[in-house]
C-alpha positions as CSV (number, residue, x, y, z in Angstrom):
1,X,142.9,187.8,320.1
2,X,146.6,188.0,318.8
3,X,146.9,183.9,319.5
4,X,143.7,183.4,317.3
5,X,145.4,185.9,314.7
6,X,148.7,184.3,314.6
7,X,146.6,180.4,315.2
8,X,145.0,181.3,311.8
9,X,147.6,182.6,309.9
10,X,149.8,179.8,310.3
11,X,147.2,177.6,309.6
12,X,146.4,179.4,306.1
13,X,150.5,179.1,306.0
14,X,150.5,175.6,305.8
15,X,147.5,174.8,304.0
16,X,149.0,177.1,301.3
17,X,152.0,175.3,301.0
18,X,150.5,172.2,299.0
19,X,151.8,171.0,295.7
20,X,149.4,172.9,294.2
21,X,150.1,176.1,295.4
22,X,153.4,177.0,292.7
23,X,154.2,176.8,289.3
24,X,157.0,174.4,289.7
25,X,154.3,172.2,292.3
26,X,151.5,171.8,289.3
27,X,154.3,171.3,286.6
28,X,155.5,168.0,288.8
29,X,152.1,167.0,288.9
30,X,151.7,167.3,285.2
31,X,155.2,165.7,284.4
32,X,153.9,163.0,286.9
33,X,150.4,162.4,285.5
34,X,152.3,162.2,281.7
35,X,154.7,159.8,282.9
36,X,151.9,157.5,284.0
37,X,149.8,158.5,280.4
38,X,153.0,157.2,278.8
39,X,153.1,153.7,280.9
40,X,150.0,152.9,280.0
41,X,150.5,153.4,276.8
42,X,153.3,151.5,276.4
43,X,151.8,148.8,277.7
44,X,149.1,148.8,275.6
45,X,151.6,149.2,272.7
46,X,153.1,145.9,273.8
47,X,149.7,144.2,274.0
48,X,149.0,145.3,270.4
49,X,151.9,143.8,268.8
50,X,151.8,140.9,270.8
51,X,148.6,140.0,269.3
52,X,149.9,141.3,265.8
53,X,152.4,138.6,266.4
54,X,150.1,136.2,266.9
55,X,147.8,137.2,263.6
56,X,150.7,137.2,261.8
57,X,151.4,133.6,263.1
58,X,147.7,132.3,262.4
59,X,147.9,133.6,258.8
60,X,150.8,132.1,258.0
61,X,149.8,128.5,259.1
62,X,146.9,129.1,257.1
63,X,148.8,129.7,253.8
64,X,150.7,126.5,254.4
């Protein structure tokens, strides 16, 4: 009885020892996933004025 006890509790131990489980866990996660929101966006920021450039290029062959 005392093996299955003390079986369990270390099990719920180190199941509770995720990421998740502190404050300082979950804020790495969110600084993480904001990290990644910021990648992609500047990606997509590049993309954007690399076709601006290109605009900008068309319309200015067509006021030749």
């Amino acid at each position: 009885m005392k093996k299955r006890l003390l079986l369990a509790a270390a099990v719920l131990l180190c199941w509770s020892c995720g990421q998740n489980s502190s404050p300082e866990g979950r804020m790495t996660m969110k600084v993480e996933d904001l990290q990644r929101q910021l990648d992609s966006l500047k990606s997509q920021n590049a993309a954007i004025l690399d076709s601006l450039g290109k605009i900008k290029e068309v319309l200015q062959a067509q006021r030749k």
